[in-house]
C-alpha positions, 0 to 999 in steps of 0.5 A: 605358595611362598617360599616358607611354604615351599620349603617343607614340601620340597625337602617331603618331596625329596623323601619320596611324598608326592608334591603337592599341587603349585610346588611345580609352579613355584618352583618354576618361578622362583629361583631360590627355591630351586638352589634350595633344591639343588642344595638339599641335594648335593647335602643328601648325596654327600651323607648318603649311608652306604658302606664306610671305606676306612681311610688311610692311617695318617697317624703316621704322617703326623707323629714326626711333626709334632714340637715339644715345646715348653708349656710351665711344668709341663711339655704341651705340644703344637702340632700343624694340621694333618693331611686326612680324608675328607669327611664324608665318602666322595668328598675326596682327599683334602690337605690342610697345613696350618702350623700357626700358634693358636691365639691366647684368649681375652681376659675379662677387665674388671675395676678395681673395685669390682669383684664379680662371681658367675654361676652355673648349672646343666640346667636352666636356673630357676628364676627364684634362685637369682631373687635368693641370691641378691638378698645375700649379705655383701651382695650388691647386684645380680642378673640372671642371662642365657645363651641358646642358637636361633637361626637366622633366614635373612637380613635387610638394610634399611631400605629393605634390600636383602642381604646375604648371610650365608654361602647358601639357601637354608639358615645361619645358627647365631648364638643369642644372648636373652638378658634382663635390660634392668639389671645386666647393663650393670656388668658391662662397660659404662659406655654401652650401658644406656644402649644395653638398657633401651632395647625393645623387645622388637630389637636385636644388639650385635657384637662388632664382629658378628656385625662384621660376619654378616657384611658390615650391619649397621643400625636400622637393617632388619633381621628375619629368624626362622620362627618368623620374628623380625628385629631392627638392630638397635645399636653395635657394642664389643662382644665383650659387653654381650657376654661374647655372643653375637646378639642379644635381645631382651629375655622376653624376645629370648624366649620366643626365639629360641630355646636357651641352653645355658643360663647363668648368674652373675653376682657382684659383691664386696665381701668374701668369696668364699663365703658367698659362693658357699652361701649360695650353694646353701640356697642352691641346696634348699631349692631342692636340689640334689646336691650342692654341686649341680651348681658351679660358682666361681669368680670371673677374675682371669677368665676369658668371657663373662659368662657361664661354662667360660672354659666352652669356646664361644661361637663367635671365636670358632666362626673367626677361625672356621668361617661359618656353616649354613643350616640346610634341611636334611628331613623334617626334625634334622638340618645338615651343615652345609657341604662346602663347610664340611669338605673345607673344615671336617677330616677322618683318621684312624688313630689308635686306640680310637679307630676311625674317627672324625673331626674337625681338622685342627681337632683331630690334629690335636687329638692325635697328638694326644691319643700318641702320647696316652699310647705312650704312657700306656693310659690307653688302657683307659679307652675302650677300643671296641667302644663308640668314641664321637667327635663330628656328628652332622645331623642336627634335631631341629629342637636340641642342638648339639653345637659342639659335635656340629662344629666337631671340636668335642671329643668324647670317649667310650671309657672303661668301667674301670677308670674310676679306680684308676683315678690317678692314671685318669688324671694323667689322661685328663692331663695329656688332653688338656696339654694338647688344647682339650678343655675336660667335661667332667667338672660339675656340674657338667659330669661328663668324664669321657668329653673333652673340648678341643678349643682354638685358643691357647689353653695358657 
């Protein structure tokens, strides 16, 4: 028995099965397994269901340290961190301060003579979609990518010693972009587009920081993921040539090692904008769709990434600042982050009209900042008091993860039926959030109008 073996039948045998003949044994020789077990444990006591003892209210405590300072037309308001409950009953009480300015993001650089649109949907693009767009007038290139988590289990130089990627036994999400080496070197830098266009399908390029997460990795270290697959890291480029992800691997390793949640387009050409977004929402619509605006377009001139949904924050900023979390396995279709994460990362509060919720902490900082003043302006009459409002949710499904409620940065309220005619006074609560650094879900083709995204960059 190995440890891949081991693995599964210890989280079982956690769960009340009887273990199987050879677990003991194994366990009495390998010491990993047995920090996995005692890691497991530590998980399940910490997330034990039981009785929820309401924390204090620290809505308080938080309201005399707001600044107002001047943000364009409008006040926007930067708050320090707020002293909460830990997140999960017994972790205990936790302080966090941190009244830093939060650092505004990167732009994406383009040539003067470049003029490049990015597309995207709620779902996968069909792969006929980006053999239609190419075909457009005044269009000269496109490529078609995807972002999705795979879990990285272990790394090794090369030599073959192992190297540490986590603070704990279990495996690190990464976000993974799956590009087409023919037709994405195009978009990124001149100086890494022959690296870009070389890599195999055994082969993994990082972005410089994710390089410098994991401990200095350098060309020729091997990564091992959970699905079994082992990639050689090719070559080191900035995020910015890999659409801000940490990795990225051709399309067809993409597809083995994990599912993609987002796919975008982008569209180089030298004419109209205008003209071409509205040709490819034609396209768009003769695929069948039901209506034009399930697809976005917009062009990348003065955003941050270049890539799809450019307003949700890239893992690789949100690891910078929050460090990263291990997966640790909570039963057979769900993973946990690892509990040193949480208690140092994820507070609660009670704050009205919300009741108690829990976050991230410098989310829920901004989010009491927020949910004050719509009190305030009496837009609260908006939310749903009796209603389920999430932000933080531990428990992972292995085969859809919900990334932004595992970080606990998205906020989404239980609306009124009535907010849709009330859409003026809607606007004001979108408004308030965005002012207090939530990005809002409800564009399309998202269509989420009770999400907000709480982002650690400056929303200048």
């Amino acid at each position: 028995m190995d440890c891949l073996d081991a693995r599964p039948l210890i989280s079982a045998a956690m769960d009340g099965e009887p273990a199987p003949d050879g677990l003991d044994d194994h366990l009495a020789r390998c010491s990993e397994c047995r920090t996995f077990r005692a890691d497991m444990h530590d998980v399940r006591r910490s997330l034990r269901m039981g009785p929820v003892v309401p924390p204090p209210d620290v809505v308080g405590a938080v309201l005399p340290r707001v600044a107002a300072t001047e943000h364009r037309s409008t006040t926007k308001v930067r708050i320090g961190l707020i002293a909460a409950t830990a997140a999960c009953v017994g972790l205990g009480l936790m302080l966090v301060d941190d009244t830093s300015p939060r650092p505004r993001a990167s732009v994406v650089e383009l040539s003067a003579d470049q003029s490049i649109l990015v597309a995207w949907t709620a779902d996968p693009l069909p792969d006929r979609f980006g053999d239609q767009v190419v075909n457009l007038g005044q269009v000269r290139s496109t490529t078609t990518a995807d972002l999705g988590l795979a879990n990285l289990r272990q790394a090794f130089d090369a030599e073959g010693t192992p190297i540490t990627v986590g603070r704990r036994s279990g495996v690190v999400p990464i976000e993974v972009l799956g590009y087409d080496p023919d037709t994405y070197p195009a978009f990124a830098s001149a100086l890494h587009r022959e690296q870009l266009s070389a890599l195999e399908a055994d082969e993994v390029i990082l972005s410089d920081s994710a390089a410098q997460l994991r401990g200095g990795l350098t060309p020729g270290d091997t990564l091992l993921f959970e699905s079994g697959q082992e990639l050689t890291v090719a070559a080191l480029v900035p995020e910015s040539d890999i659409a801000a992800a940490e990795m990225a691997v051709t399309e067809t390793t993409a597809d083995d090692l994990r599912p993609a949640d987002d796919s975008f387009i982008l569209v180089e050409h030298d004419g109209d904008a205008e003209q071409i977004r509205a040709e490819m929402r034609d396209e768009w619509t003769d695929l069948d769709r039901a209506t034009v605006s399930d697809l976005a377009v917009v062009p990348v001139k003065g955003l941050a990434y270049l890539r799809g949904r450019p307003d949700s924050t890239p893992h690789l900023v949100l690891k910078e600042r929050f460090g990263e979390f291990t997966f640790v396995p909570y039963d057979e279709e769900h993973s946990v982050p690892d509990p040193d994460w949480v208690a140092a990362n994820v507070a609660s509060a009670t704050i009205a009209p919300l009741g108690t919720i829990r976050c991230q902490a410098d989310t829920l900082a901004s989010l009491a900042t927020a949910m004050a003043q719509i009190v305030e302006r009496d837009l609260d009459a908006l939310i749903d008091p009796t209603g389920r409002h999430r932000c933080w949710e531990p428990l992972a499904d292995n085969s859809d993860i919900d990334a932004s409620h595992l970080w606990g940065i998205a906020v989404e309220l239980d609306l009124r039926d009535n907010v849709k005619v009330d859409g003026h006074r809607y606007l004001d609560l979108v408004s308030t959030m965005h002012a207090a650094g939530f990005q809002w879900g409800g564009h399309p083709p998202d269509n989420h109008p009770g999400q907000f995204e709480w982002s650690p960059l400056s929303p200048d």
